[in-house]
C-alpha distance (Angstrom), angle and dihedral (degrees) to the residues before:
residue distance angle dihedral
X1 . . .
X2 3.90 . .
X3 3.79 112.1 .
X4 4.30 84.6 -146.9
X5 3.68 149.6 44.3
X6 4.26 86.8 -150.0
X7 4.07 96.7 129.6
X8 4.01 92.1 -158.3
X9 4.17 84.8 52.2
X10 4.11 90.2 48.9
X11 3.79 91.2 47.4
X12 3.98 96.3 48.9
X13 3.74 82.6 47.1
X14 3.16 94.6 51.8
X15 4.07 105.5 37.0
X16 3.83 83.5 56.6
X17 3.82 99.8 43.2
X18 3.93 83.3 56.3
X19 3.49 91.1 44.8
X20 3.54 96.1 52.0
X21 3.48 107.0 31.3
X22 4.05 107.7 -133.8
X23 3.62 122.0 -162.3
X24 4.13 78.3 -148.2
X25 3.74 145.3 12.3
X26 3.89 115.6 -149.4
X27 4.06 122.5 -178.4
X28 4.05 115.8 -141.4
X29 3.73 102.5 -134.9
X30 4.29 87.5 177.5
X31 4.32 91.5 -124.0
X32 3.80 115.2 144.7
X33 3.64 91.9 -118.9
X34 3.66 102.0 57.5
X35 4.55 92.1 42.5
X36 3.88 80.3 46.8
X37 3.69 93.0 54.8
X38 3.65 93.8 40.3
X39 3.71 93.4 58.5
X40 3.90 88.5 48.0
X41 3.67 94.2 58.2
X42 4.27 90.3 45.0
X43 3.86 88.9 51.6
X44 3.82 85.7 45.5
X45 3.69 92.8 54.2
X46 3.99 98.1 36.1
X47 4.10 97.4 -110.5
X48 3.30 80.6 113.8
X49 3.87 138.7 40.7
X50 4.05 112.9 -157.8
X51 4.01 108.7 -135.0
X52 4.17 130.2 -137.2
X53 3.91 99.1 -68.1
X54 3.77 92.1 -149.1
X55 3.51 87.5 60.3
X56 3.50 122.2 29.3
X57 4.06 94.0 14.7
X58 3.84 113.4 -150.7
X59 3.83 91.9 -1.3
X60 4.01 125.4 137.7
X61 3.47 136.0 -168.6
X62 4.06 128.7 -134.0
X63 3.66 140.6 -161.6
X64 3.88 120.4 -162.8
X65 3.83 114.5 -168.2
X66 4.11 116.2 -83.7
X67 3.55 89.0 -108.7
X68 3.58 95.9 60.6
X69 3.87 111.6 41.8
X70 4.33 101.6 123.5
X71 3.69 142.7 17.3
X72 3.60 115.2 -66.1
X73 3.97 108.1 -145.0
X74 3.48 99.1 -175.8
X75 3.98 88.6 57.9
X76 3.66 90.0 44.4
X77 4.15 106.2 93.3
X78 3.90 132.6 -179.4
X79 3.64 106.7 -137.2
X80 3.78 109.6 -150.1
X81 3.96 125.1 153.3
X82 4.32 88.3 -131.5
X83 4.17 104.8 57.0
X84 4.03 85.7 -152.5
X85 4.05 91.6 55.2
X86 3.79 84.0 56.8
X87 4.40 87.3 57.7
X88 3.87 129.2 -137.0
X89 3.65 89.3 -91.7
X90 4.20 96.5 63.2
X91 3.41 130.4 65.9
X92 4.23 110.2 -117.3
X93 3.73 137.2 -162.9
X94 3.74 128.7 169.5
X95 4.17 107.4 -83.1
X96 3.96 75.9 -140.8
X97 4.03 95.8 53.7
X98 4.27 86.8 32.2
X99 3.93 90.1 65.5
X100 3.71 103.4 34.2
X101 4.21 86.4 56.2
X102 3.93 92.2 35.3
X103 4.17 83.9 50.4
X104 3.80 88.7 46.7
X105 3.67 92.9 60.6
X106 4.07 103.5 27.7
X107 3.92 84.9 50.7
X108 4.28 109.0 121.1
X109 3.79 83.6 -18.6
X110 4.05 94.3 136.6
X111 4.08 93.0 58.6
X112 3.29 102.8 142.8
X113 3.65 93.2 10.5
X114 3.54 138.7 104.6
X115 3.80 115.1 -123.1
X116 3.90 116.8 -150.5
X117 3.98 131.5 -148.8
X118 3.95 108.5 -144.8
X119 3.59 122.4 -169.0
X120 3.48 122.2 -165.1
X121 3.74 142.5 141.1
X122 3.95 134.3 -147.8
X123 3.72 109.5 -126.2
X124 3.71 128.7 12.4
X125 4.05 113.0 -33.9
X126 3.70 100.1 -113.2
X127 3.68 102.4 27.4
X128 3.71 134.7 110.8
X129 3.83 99.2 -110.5
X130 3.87 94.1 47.5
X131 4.03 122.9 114.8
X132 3.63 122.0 -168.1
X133 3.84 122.4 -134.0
X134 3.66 143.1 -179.2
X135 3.80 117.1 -147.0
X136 4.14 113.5 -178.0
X137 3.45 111.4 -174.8
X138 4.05 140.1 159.8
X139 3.20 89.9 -139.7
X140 4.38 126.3 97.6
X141 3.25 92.3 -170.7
X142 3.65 93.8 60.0
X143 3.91 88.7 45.5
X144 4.17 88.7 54.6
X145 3.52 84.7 44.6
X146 4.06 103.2 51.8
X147 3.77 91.9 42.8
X148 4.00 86.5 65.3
X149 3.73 94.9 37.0
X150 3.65 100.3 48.2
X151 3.97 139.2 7.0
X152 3.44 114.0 -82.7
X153 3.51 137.3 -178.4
X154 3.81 147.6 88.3
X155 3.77 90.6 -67.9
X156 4.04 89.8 73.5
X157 3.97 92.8 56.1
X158 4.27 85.0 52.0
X159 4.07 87.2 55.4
X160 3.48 76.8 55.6
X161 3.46 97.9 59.1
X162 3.93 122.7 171.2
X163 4.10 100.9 -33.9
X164 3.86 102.6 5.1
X165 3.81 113.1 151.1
X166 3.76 120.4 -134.3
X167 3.89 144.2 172.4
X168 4.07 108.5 -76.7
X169 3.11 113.5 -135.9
X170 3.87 135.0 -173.0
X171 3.61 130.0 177.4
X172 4.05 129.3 -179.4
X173 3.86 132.1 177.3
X174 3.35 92.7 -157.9
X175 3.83 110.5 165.4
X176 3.72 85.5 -33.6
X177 4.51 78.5 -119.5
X178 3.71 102.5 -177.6
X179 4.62 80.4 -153.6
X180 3.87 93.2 53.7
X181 3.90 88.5 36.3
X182 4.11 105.7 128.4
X183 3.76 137.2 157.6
X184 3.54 112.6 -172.6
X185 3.90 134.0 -172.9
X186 3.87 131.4 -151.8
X187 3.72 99.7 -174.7
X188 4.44 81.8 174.1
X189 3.81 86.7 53.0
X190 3.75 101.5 35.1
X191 3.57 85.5 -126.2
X192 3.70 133.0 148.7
X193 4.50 124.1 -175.7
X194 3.56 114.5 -175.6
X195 4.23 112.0 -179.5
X196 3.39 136.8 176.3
X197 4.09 102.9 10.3
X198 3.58 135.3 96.1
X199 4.47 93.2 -176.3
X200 3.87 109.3 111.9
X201 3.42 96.3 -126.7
X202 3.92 88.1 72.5
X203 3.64 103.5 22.6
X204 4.17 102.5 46.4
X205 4.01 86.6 76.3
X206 3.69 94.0 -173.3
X207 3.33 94.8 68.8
X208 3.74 128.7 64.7
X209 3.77 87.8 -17.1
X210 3.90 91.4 58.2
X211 3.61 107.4 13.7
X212 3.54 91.6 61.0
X213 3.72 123.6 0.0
X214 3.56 93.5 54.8
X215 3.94 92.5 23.3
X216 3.61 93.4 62.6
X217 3.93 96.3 50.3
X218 3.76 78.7 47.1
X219 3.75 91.8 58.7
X220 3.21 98.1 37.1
X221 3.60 94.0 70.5
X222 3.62 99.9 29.2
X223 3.32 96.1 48.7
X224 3.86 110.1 -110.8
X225 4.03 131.9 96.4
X226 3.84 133.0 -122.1
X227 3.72 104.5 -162.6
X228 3.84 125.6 -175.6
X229 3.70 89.7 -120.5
X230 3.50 140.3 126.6
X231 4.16 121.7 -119.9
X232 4.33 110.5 -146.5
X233 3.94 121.2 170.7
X234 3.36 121.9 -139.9
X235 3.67 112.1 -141.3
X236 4.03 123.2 -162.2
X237 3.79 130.7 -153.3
X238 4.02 83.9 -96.9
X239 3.58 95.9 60.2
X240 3.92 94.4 -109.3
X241 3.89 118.2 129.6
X242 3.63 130.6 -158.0
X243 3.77 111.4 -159.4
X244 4.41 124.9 -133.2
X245 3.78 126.5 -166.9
X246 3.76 110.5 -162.1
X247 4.01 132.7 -169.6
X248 3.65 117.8 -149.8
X249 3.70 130.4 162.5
X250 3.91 127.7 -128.7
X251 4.03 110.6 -59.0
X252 4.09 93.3 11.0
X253 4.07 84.1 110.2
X254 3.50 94.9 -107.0
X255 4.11 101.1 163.0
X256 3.67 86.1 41.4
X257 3.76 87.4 69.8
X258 3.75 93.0 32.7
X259 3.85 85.6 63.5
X260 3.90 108.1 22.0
X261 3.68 126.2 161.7
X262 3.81 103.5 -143.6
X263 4.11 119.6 -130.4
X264 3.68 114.6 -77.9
X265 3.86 92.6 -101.3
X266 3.71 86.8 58.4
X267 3.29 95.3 49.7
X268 4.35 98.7 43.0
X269 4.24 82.8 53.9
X270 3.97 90.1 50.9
X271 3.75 107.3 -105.0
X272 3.70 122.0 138.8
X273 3.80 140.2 161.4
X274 3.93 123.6 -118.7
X275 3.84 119.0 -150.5
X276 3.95 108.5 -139.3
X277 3.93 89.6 166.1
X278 3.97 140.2 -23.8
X279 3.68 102.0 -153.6
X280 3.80 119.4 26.6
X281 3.64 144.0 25.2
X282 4.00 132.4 -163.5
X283 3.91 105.7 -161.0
X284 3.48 135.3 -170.5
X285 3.87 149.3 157.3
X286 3.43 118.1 -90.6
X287 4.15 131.6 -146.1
X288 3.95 80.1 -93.6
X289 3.43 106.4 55.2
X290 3.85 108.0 -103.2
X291 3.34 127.5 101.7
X292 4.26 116.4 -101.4
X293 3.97 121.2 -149.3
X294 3.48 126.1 -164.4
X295 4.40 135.4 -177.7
X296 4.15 96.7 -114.6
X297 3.66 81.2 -168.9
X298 4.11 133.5 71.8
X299 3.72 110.9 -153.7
X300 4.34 141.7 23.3
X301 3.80 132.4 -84.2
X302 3.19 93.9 -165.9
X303 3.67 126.2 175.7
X304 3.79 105.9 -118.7
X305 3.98 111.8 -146.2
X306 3.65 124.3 69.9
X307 4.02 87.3 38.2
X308 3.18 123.1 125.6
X309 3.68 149.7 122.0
X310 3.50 99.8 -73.2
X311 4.27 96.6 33.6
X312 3.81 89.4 47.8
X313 3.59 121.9 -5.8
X314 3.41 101.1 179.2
X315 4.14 96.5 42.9
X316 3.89 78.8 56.3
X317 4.01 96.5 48.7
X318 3.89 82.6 49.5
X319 3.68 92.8 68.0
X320 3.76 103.4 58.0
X321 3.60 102.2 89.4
X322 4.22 133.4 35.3
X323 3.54 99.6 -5.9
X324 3.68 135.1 132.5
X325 3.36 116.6 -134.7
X326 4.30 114.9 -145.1
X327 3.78 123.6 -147.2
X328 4.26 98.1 -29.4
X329 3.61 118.4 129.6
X330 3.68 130.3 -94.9
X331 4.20 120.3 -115.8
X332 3.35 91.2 -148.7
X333 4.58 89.6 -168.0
X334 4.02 83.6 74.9
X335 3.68 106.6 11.3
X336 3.61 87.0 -117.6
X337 3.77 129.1 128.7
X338 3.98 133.5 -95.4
X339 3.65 136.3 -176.8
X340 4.35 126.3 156.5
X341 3.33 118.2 -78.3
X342 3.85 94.0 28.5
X343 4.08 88.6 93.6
X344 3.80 134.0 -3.0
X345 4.05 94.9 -128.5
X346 3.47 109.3 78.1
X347 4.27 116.6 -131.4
X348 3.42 105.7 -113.4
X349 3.85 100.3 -153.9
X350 3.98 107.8 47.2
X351 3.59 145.3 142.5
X352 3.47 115.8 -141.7
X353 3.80 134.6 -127.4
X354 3.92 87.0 -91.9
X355 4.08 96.6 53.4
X356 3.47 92.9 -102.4
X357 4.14 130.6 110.3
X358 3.22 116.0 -101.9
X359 3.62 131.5 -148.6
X360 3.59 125.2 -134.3
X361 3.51 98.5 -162.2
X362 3.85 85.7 70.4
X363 3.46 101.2 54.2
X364 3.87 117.6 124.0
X365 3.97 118.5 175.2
X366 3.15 99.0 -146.9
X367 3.99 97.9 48.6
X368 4.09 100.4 74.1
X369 4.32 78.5 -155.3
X370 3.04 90.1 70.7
X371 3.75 102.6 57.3
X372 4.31 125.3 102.3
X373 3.83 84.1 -143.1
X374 3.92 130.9 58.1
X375 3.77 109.3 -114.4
X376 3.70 86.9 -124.7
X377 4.11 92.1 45.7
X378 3.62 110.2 144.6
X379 3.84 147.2 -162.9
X380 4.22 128.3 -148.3
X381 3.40 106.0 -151.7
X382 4.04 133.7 173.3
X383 3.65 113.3 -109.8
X384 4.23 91.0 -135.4
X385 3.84 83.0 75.2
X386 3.97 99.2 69.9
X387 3.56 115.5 106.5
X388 3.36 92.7 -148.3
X389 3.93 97.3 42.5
X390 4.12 112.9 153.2
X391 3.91 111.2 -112.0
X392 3.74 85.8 -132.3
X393 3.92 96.7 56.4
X394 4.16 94.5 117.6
X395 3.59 89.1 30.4
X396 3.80 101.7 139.6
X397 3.61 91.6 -151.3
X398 3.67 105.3 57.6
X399 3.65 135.7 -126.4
X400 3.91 117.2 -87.8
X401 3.76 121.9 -122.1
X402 3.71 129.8 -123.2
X403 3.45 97.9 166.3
X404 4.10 141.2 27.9
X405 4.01 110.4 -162.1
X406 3.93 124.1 -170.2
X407 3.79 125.5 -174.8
X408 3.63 144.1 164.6
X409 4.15 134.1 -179.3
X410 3.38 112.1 -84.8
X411 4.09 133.2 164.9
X412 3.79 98.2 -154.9
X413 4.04 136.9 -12.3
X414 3.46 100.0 56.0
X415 3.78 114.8 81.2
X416 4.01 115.4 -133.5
X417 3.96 90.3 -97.6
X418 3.91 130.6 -10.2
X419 3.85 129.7 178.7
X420 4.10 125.6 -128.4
X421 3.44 116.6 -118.9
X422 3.59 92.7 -129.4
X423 4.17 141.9 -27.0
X424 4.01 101.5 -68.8
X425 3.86 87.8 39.8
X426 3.94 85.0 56.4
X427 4.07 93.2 46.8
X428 4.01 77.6 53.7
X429 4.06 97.5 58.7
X430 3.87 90.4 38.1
X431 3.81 92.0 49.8
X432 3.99 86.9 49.3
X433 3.94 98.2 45.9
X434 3.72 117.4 130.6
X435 3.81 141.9 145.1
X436 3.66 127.7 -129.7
X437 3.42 114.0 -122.5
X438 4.16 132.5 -134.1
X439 3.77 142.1 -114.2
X440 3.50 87.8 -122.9
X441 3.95 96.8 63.5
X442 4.06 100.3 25.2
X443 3.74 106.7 18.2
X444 4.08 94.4 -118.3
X445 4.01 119.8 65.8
X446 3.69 122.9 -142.7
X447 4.08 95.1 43.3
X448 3.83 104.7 143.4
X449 3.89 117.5 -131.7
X450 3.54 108.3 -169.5
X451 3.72 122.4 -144.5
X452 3.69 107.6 179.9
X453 4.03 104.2 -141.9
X454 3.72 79.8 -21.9
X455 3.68 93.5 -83.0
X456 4.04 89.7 110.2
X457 4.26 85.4 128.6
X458 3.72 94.4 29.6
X459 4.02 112.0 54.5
X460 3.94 106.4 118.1
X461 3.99 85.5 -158.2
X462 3.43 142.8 18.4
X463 3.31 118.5 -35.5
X464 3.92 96.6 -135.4
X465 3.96 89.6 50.0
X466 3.78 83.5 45.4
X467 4.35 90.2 54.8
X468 3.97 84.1 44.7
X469 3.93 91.3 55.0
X470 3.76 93.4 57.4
X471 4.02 90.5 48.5
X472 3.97 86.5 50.7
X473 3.98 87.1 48.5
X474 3.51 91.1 55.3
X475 3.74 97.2 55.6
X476 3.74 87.6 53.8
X477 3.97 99.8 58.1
X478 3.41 122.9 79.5
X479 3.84 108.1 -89.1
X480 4.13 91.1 -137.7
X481 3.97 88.0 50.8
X482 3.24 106.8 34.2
X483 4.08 117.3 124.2
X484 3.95 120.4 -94.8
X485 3.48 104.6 -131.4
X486 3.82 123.1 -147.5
X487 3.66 141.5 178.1
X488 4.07 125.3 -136.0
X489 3.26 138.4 -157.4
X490 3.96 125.4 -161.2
X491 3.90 96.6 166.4
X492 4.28 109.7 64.1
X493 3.30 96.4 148.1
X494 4.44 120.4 -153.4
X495 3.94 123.6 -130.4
X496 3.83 93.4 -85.8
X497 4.01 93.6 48.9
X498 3.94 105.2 -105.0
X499 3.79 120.8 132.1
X500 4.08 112.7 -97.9
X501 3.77 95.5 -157.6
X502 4.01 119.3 57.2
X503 3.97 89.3 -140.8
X504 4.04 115.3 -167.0
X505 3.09 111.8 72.0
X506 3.80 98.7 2.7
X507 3.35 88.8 76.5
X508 3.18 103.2 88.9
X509 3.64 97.8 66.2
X510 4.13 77.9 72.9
X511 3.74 95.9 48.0
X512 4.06 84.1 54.3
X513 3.66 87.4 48.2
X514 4.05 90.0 51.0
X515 3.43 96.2 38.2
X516 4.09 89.3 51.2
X517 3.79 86.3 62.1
X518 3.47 85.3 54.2
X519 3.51 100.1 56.9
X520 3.90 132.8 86.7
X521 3.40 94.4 -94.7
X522 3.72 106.6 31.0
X523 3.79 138.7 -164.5
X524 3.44 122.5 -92.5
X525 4.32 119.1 -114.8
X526 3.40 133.5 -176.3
X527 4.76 113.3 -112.5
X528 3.65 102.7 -124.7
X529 4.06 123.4 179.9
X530 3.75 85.8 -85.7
X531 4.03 100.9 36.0
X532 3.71 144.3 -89.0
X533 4.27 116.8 -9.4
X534 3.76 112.2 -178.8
X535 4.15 120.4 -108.4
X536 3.91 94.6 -99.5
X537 3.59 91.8 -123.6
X538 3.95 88.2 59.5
X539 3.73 91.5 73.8
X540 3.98 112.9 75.5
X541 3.94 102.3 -124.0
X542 4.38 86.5 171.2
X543 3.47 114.6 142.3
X544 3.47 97.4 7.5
X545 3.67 112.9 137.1
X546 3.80 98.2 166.3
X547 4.12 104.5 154.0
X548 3.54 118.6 -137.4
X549 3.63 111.5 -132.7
X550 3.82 75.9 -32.8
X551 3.45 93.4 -77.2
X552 3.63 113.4 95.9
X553 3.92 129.3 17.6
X554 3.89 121.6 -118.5
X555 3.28 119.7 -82.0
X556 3.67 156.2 -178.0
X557 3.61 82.7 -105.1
X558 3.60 104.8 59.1
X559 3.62 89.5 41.2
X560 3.56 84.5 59.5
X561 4.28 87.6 54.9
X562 3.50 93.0 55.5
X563 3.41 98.1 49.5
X564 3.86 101.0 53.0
X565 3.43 128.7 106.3
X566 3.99 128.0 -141.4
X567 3.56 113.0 -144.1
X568 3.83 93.5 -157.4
X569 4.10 91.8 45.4
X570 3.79 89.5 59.2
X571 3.67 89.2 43.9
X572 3.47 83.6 64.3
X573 3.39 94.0 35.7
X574 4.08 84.5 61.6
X575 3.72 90.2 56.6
X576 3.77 92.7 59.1
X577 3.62 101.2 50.0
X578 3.68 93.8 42.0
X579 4.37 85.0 52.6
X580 3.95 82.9 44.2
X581 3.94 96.3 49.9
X582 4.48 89.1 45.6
X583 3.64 95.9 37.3
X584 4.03 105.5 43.1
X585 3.82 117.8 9.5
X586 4.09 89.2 26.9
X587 3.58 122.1 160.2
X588 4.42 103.5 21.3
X589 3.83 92.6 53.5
X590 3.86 94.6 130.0
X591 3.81 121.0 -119.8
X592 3.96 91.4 -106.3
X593 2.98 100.8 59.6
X594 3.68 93.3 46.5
X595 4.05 80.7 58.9
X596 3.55 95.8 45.5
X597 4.15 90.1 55.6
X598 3.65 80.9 50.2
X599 3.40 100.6 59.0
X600 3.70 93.0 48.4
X601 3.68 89.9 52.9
X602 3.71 92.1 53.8
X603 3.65 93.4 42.4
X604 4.14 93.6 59.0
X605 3.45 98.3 52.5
């Protein structure tokens, strides 16, 4: 029975139904009843496999075939009637061509199958950041998994009302063919078609599909931003918090930050961090000028190995209670779950990520074939678990920026942190992020990958209209509140290869640095060719007994390495971005930024 009396809801339901040819159409309401019977009938049927209660209570693992175990960019197209609109970066098909082949393959693909109505909005119901959207799907596990990821529940379909509009979405297993595999996005339709995969990253449509493909078009012409960032408060000893949003692309330690336990100094004064979100950020300006950020989403996709206590306690603490647990393998001595990285014994009786045992004996770190977990294994976890969850998480309001921080991975160059000189200047250094790759994955280190504001794979648009939104943002916050932006950088590297900086939790000695420039009565820094660095002894290195290569303690000295900056390397460094701007986003790069590249030119000679 249809949860709603919205006509445009009842038609996509039914287009798609007809379409797709369901033996059954079920509405998600979001009660504890019908999620609890849900996950009955996926144990029942094996999608599911329920965990040790005692130790991960209500938790459930899940295997998706091998064929299907991450997001698959070059299958992932935005579907806009003008190729340009869709941007040099994207890949494009015709939205006309998109559904015809989508149709093709969806059509009478839920014989036999039940097809479920989900939902679910990102951000608090009610609030001024939220969007409504309507997944359907044949697929539990996708149910299970959006009713941790987002809000679900009747109560989205009566923010509807009558003739709301919401985010279509339609979602079908198919024959889960990795060749007929497509996930397509009609930011002018507010459409998203997923076929032929059953792997969260392509399935959970509310999250990178919505949140920011289609949420940045969204923005872009109303006038807000969805950035794949994470939000973190910074609480003091006198209970106020200042609030970051930080962009980091993949393997720059980005939840680590999101989550961070400060140093025990930190911690004895009363300082600690609040997690608001670890992977995206809608942003917008308030009635008083600043710009607001707020999680759109309710739960973790978290990458599973390399967590642990010590990596990421609080990622780890996250898992212990209704969460789904993606492609790890199965300790079959407690029934609980495994994957490397979590412990430094290794199980001895375990079924790996595939269904099969797997032998310790044959396990070789650095041969991923080896491993009882996928590289890309996953968990789903609800947000409400975090230890270190912010107290204004489903504030409606948002929490107010002081600060806007961009990194990447990078051996040498880039100093350890460095402040823009103003909001254009910051666009610049986010448009310019990259990472530099290693032997290990590409066979050459150093290689930049750029990752503009680390929304390379996640731009609904061009990304030279995308650079001009953030330039138009700017002019409409309040100069005197707007957010400093800064770029970081965890990964200096010394002449025999080690890391300088301890990173972790040692971080936040540089998000009180940042946030000190933020403040009324900031910090002083020294102007560079490529903007403010902090006076070394301005960053609070106390305590810190990090060994280098465990030769040499740090010191006020090699905080002073990291933090230089070598006129001729950023001369260099010029040359790249300029090749970067002609050669990949070409034409739309706006005129600041042009300016901005400019001035660092002019400023390393």
């Amino acid at each position: 029975m249809a949860l709603t009396k919205n006509k445009k809801v009842l038609d996509f339901v039914a287009e798609r139904a007809e379409l797709a040819q369901p033996d059954k159409i079920v509405w998600i309401d979001g009660s504890e009843n019908q999620i609890k019977a849900l996950k009955e009938e996926a144990v029942k049927s094996g999608e599911l496999i329920k965990l040790n209660d005692i130790h991960l209570q209500d938790c459930y693992l899940h295997r998706t075939k091998v064929n299907d175990v991450a997001r698959v960019e070059d299958r992932t197209f935005i579907c806009t009637k003008n190729k340009e609109d869709a941007g040099p970066i994207n890949y494009w098909m015709d939205p006309r061509q998109a559904y015809e082949l989508t149709n093709e393959i969806a059509r009478g693909s839920m014989k036999g199958r039940t097809m479920y109505v989900i939902p679910y909005s990102m951000g608090v119901v009610g609030s001024d950041f939220a969007k409504i959207g309507i997944e359907l799907t044949d697929s539990i596990y996708v149910v299970l998994n959006m009713n941790i990821m987002t809000r679900v529940g009747k109560n989205c379909l009566d923010a509807l009302g009558k003739d709301g509009d919401f985010i279509k979405g339609f979602h079908a297993k198919c024959d889960v063919d990795a060749d007929k595999r497509y996930i397509m996005h009609f930011p002018e339709d507010n459409t998203i078609v997923s076929v032929n995969s059953a792997y969260g990253g392509n399935v959970l449509l509310g999250k990178k599909c919505f949140a920011l493909r289609i949420a940045s078009f969204l923005g872009k012409n109303e006038g807000w931003m969805a950035e794949h960032m994470l939000i973190l408060g910074v609480t003091y000893p006198n209970g106020e918090t200042k609030y970051v949003a930080a962009a980091f692309p993949s393997a720059c330690g980005k939840t680590n930050l999101a989550m961070l336990i400060p140093p025990k100094h930190y911690l004895d004064k009363g300082y600690k961090i609040e997690c608001v979100g670890d992977d995206i950020a809608w942003i917008r300006v308030g009635k008083d000028g600043r710009l607001w950020a707020v999680n759109p989403e309710n739960g973790f996709f978290g990458v599973a190995p390399g967590t642990n206590e010590h990596s990421n306690y609080n990622a780890l603490q996250s898992t212990k209670r209704g969460t789904i647990f993606t492609n790890v393998a199965l300790n079959t001595d407690d029934m609980t779950v495994w994957w490397e990285g979590l412990t430094k014994e290794l199980p001895q009786n375990c079924i790996d990520w595939t269904g099969k045992p797997w032998n310790p004996a044959k396990y070789d770190k650095k041969d991923k074939s080896t491993c009882s977990a996928h590289p890309n294994s996953r968990f789903t976890a609800p947000a409400t678990n975090c230890p270190c969850l912010s107290r204004k998480f489903d504030s409606k309001e948002g929490v107010p920026l002081s600060a806007i921080i961009f990194g990447g991975r990078r051996a040498s160059t880039t100093p350890l942190v460095y402040q823009a000189r103003d909001w254009n200047h910051g666009v610049f250094i986010g448009s310019a992020m990259s990472s530099e790759t290693t032997a290990a994955a590409t066979g050459a280190t150093g290689v930049l990958r750029h990752d503009p504001m680390a929304m390379k794979p996640f731009a609904g648009y061009h990304m030279g209209d995308y650079f001009a939104h953030w330039i138009e943002m700017g002019k409409k916050v309040d100069p005197e509140k707007a957010p400093k932006i800064f770029n970081v950088n965890w990964f200096r590297q010394d002449d025999e290869g080690n890391f300088v900086w301890p990173g972790f939790g040692d971080n936040m000695r540089v998000l009180e640095w940042i946030l000190k420039r933020c403040g009324d009565t900031p910090v002083d820094a020294v102007e560079t060719p490529i903007g403010y660095v902090p006076n070394a002894e301005d960053i609070d290195i106390s305590e810190l007994d990090y060994n280098i290569s465990d030769k040499k303690k740090f010191d006020i000295k090699a905080l002073k390495e990291i933090l230089t900056v070598d006129k001729e390397k950023w001369a260099k460094e010029a040359e790249e971005i300029e090749g970067y701007y002609n050669n990949t986003i070409q034409s739309r790069v706006p005129q600041e930024l042009w300016d901005c590249l400019e001035t660092l030119k002019k400023n390393c000679k």
